[in-house]
C-alpha positions as CSV (number, residue, x, y, z in Angstrom):
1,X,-11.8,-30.2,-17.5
2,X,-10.9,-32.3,-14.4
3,X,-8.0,-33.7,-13.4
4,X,-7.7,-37.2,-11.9
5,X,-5.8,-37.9,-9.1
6,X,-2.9,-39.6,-9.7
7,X,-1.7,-41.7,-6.5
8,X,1.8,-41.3,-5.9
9,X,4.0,-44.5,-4.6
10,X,5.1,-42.9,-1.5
11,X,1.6,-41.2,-1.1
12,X,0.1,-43.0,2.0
13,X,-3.3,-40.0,2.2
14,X,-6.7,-40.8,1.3
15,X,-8.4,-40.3,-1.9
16,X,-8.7,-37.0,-3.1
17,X,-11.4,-34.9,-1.4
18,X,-13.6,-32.7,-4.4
19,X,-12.4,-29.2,-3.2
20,X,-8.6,-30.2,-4.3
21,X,-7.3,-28.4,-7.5
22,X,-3.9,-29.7,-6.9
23,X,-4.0,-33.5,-7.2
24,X,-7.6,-33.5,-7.3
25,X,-10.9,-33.0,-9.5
26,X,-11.3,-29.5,-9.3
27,X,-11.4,-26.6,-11.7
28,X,-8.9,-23.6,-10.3
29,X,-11.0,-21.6,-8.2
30,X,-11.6,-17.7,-8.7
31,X,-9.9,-15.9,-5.7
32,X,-11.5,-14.4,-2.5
33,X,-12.5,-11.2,-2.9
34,X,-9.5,-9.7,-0.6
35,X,-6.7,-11.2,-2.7
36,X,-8.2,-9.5,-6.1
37,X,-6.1,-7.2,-7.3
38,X,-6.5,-3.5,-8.4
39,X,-8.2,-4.6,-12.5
40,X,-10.3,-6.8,-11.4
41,X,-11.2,-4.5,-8.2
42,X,-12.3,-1.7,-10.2
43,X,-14.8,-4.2,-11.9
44,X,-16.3,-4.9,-8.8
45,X,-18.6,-2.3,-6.3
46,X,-16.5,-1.3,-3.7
47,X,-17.2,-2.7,-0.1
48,X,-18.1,-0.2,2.9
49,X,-15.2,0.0,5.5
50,X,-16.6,-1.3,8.9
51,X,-16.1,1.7,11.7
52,X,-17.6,2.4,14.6
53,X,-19.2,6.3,15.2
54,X,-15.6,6.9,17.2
55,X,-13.2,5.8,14.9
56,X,-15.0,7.6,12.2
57,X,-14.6,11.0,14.3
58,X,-11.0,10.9,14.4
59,X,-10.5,10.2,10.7
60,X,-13.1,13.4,10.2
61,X,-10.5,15.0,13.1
62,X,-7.2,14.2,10.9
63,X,-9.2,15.4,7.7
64,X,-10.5,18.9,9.4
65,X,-6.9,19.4,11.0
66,X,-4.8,18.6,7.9
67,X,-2.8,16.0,10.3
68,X,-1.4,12.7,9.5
69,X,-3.6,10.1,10.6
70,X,-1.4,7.5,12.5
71,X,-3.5,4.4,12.8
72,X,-2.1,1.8,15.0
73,X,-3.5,-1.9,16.2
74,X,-2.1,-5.4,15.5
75,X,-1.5,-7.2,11.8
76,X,-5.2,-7.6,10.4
77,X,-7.3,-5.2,11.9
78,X,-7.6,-3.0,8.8
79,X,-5.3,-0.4,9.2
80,X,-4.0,-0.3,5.5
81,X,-7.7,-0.7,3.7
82,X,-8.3,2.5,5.6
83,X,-6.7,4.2,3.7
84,X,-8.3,3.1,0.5
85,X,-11.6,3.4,2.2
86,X,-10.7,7.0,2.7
87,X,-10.3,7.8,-0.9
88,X,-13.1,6.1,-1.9
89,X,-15.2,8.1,0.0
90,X,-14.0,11.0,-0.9
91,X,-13.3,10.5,-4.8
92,X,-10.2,11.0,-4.4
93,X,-8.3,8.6,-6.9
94,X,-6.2,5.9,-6.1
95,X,-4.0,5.3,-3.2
96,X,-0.4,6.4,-3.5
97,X,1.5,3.8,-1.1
98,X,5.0,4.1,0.7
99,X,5.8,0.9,2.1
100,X,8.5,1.5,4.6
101,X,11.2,-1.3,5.8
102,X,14.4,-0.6,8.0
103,X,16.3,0.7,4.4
104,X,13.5,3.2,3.2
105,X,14.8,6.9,2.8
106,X,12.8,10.0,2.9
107,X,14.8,11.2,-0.6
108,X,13.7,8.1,-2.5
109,X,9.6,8.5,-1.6
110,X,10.3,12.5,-2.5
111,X,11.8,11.5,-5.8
112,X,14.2,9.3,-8.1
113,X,16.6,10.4,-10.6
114,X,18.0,8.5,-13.3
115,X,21.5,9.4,-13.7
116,X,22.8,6.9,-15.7
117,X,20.0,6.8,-17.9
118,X,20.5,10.0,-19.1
119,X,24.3,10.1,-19.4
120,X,23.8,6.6,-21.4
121,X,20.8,8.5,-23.8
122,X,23.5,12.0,-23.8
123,X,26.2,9.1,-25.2
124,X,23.7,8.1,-27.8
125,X,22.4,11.1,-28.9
126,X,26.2,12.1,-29.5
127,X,26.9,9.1,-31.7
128,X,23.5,9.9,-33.8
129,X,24.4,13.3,-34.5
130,X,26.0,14.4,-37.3
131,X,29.0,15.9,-37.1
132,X,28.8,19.8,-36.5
133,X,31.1,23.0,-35.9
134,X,31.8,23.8,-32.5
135,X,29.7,26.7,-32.6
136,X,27.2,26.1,-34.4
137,X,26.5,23.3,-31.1
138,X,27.0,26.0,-28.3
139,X,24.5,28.3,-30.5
140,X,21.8,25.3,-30.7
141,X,22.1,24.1,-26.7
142,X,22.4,27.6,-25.6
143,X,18.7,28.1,-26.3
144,X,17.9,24.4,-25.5
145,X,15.7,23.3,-22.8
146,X,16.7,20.3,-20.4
147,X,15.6,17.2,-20.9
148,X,16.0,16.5,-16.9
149,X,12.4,15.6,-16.7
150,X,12.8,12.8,-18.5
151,X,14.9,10.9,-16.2
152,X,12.9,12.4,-12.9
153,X,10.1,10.7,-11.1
154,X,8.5,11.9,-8.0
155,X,8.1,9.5,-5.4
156,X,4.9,8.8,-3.8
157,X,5.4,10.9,-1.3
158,X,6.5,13.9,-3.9
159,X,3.6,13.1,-6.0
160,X,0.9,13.7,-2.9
161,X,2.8,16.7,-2.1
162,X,3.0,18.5,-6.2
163,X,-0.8,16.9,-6.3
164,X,-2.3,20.0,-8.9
165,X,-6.0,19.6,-9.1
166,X,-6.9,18.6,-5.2
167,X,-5.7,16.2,-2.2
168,X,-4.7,13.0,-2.9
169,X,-4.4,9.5,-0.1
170,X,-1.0,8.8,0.9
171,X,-0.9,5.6,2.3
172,X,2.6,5.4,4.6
173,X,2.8,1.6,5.6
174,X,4.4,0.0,9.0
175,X,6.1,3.4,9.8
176,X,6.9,2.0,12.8
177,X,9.5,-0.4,10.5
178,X,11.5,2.8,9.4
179,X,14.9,3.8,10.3
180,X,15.1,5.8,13.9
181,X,15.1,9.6,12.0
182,X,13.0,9.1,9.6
183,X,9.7,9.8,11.1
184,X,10.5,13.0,12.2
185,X,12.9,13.8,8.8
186,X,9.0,13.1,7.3
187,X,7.1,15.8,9.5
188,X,9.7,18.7,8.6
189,X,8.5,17.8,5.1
190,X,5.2,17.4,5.9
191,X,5.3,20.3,7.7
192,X,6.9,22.8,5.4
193,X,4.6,21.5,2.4
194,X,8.0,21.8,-0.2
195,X,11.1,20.2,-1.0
196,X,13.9,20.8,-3.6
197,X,14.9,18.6,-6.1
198,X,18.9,19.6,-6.1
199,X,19.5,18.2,-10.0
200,X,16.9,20.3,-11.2
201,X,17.7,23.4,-9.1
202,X,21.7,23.7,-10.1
203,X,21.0,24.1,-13.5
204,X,21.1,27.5,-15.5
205,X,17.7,29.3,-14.5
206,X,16.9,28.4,-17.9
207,X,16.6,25.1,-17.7
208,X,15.4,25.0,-14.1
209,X,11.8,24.6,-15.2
210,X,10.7,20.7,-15.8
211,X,8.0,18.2,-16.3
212,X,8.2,15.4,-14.1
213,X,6.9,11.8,-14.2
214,X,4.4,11.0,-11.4
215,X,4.3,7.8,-9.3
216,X,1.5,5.3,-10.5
217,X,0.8,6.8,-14.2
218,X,2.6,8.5,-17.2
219,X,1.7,12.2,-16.1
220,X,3.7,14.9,-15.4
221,X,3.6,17.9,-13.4
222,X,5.3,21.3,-13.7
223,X,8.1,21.9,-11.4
224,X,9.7,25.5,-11.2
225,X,12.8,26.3,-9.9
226,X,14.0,23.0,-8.9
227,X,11.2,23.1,-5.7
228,X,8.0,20.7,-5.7
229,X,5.7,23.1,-3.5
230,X,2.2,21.7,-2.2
231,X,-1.0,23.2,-3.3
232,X,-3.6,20.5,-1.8
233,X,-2.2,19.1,1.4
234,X,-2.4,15.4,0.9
235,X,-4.3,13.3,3.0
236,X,-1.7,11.0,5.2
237,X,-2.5,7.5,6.5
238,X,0.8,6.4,8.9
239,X,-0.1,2.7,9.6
240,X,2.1,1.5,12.7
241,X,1.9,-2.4,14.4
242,X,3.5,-1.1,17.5
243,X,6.8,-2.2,16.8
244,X,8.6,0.9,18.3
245,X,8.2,4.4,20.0
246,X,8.0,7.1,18.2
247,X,9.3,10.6,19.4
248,X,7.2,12.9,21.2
249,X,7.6,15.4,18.4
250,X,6.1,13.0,16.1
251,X,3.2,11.6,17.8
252,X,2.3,15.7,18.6
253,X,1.6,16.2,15.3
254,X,-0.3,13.3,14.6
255,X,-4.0,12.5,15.1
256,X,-4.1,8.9,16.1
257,X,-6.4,6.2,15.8
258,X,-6.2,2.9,17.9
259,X,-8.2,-0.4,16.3
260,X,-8.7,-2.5,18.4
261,X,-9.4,-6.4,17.8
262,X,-13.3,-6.8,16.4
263,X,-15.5,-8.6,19.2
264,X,-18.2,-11.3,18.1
265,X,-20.4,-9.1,16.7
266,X,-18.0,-7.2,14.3
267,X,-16.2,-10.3,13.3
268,X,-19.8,-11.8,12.2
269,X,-20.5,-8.0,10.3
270,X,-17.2,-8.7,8.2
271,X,-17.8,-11.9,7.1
272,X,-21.3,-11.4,6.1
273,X,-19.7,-8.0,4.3
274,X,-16.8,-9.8,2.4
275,X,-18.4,-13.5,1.6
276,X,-22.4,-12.8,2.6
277,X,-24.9,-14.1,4.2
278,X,-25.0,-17.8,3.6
279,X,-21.2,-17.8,4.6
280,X,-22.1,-16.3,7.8
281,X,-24.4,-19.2,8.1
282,X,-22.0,-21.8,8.4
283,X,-19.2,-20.0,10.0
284,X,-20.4,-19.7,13.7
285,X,-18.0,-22.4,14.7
286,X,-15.1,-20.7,13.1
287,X,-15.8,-17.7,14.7
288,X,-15.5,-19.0,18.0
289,X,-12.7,-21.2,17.6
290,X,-11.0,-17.8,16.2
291,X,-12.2,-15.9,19.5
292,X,-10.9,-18.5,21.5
293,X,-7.1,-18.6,19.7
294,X,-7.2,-15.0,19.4
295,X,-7.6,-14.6,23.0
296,X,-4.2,-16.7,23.7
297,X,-2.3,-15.7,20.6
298,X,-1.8,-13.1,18.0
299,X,-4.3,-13.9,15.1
300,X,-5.3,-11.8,12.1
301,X,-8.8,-11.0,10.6
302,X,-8.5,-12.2,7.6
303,X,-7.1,-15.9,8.6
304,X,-10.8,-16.2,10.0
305,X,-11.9,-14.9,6.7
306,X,-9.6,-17.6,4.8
307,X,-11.3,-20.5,7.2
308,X,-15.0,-19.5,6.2
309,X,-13.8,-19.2,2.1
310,X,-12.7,-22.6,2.5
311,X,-15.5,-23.9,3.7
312,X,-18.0,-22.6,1.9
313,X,-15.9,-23.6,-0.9
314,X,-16.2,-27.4,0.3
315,X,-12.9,-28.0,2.5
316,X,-13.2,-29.8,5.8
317,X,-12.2,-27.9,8.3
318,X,-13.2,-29.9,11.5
319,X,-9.1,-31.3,10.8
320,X,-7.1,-29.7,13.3
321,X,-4.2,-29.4,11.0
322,X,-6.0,-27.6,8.6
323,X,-7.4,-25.3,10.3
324,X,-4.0,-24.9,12.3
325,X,-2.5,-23.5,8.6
326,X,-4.9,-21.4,8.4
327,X,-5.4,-20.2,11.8
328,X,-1.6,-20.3,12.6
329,X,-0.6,-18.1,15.1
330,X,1.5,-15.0,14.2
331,X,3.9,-14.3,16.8
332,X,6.1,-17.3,16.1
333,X,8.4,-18.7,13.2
334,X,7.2,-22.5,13.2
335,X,4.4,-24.5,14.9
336,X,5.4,-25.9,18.0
């Protein structure tokens, strides 16, 4: 089905061009293959993760060392897909992701507890039950488990950590975004491989045994005694754009890793991964044009990546102004 173009009073633009969906004869058009999301990835083989035979050696560093891997280098380089490139490799599930801003909190990617939602069930179940003797309630919760576990949720953080069966990716995103103690509030964790979970551990030793919900699915693991201890040290990936210092105590007990900006030849290896070879083909002129902005400005890989998609999918970019919104710099609010 197409859609004609409908000129519009005030419109004053030329006819529509046949890339347009929007006020033009196009169909919708599937997405790029970077904007898929995690369904319709799984579908699809998974692409290799361009490294060099350094940066490779200090991910098998971190790995051998059971150190967060900080992975620094401006917005576009590929510091998150790392991560997932990492478990790939490895088999090791999907990614558990913290994504930090200036209001994240260690407690909150350690674990989440519903307060209200269980005193609003305890409410409920009251008004369901039928009335009963005094004792005869104390003799039935005396011997009753807690239902704690119902209203707890380990955070991403708390899940890589109480990971049973082997290591799982923990992906910790712009790091450098948190708040100033945070980072090293993360390593005592980090470093001590436990943590408590304080409703759990205040309640009769009974009831001080629970299974919790897990970030990213509807399992459950076993926590005794109110403390999540780690079994399988979870592999950490601390992506950072730069944005701050961190403390020498920190970086000490980091392995880091430093992308740098992809030269000619690296910039034409990821276009011919992600879009192939008869992309690559007509994308030499993008390439340089992106080379030449980059130099000047703060670009990312993937706006070149947007610029060849277009293309091949039949938009003109010799227009300056298109290719300006695409290739827009990213160290400033507006366009000058």
């Amino acid at each position: 089905m197409t859609h004609p173009h409908t000129a519009d009073p005030g419109d004053t633009s030329a006819a529509a061009e046949n890339w347009w969906a929007f006020r033009g004869p196009a169909e919708l058009p599937e997405p790029p293959p970077w904007r898929r999301f995690p369904a319709s990835r799984r579908r699809a083989e998974a692409q290799r993760y361009l490294m060099n035979a350094d940066e490779i050696a200090v991910v098998n560093a971190a790995l051998h060392l059971r150190r967060p891997l900080l992975v620094t280098g401006r917005p576009g380089t590929g510091k998150s897909s790392l991560a997932r490139a990492v478990a790939e490799d490895l088999a090791l599930g999907d990614v558990l992701r913290w994504s930090v801003n200036s209001r994240s909190t260690l407690a909150a990617a350690l674990y989440q507890y519903d307060a209200v939602g269980r005193l609003r069930e305890a409410s409920l179940q009251r008004e369901r039950e039928p009335l009963r003797g005094q004792a005869r309630r104390l003799r039935r919760r005396a011997g009753q488990s807690s239902d704690i576990g119902n209203y707890l949720r380990l955070g991403p953080l708390g899940t890589a950590l109480a990971a049973p069966d082997g290591p799982r990716v923990l992906l910790i995103d712009e790091v450098d975004k948190s708040d100033i103690d945070l980072p090293n509030d993360l390593l005592v964790v980090l470093e001590e491989g436990e943590f408590e979970i304080p409703e759990l551990a205040r309640l009769p030793e009974h009831q001080q045994t629970a299974d919790v919900l897990v970030t990213g699915s509807r399992e459950r693991v076993r926590v005794e005694r109110g403390l999540v201890s780690c079994a399988h040290f979870p592999i950490v990936v601390m992506t950072s754009n730069g944005e701050r210092e961190f403390p020498p105590a920190f970086l000490r007990r980091c392995v880091r890793l430093d992308l740098r900006d992809p030269d000619e030849a690296k910039l034409r290896d990821i276009v011919r991964q992600n879009l192939g070879e008869d992309a690559l083909a007509q994308a030499d002129d993008l390439i340089d044009a992106f080379l030449r902005r980059a130099a000047v400005q703060s670009l990312a890989t993937d706006q070149l990546l947007a610029a060849v998609h277009l293309r091949v999918t039949g938009a003109d970019l010799s227009r300056d102004e298109l290719l300006g919104a695409v290739m827009h710099r990213l160290d400033e609010a507006f366009p000058a």
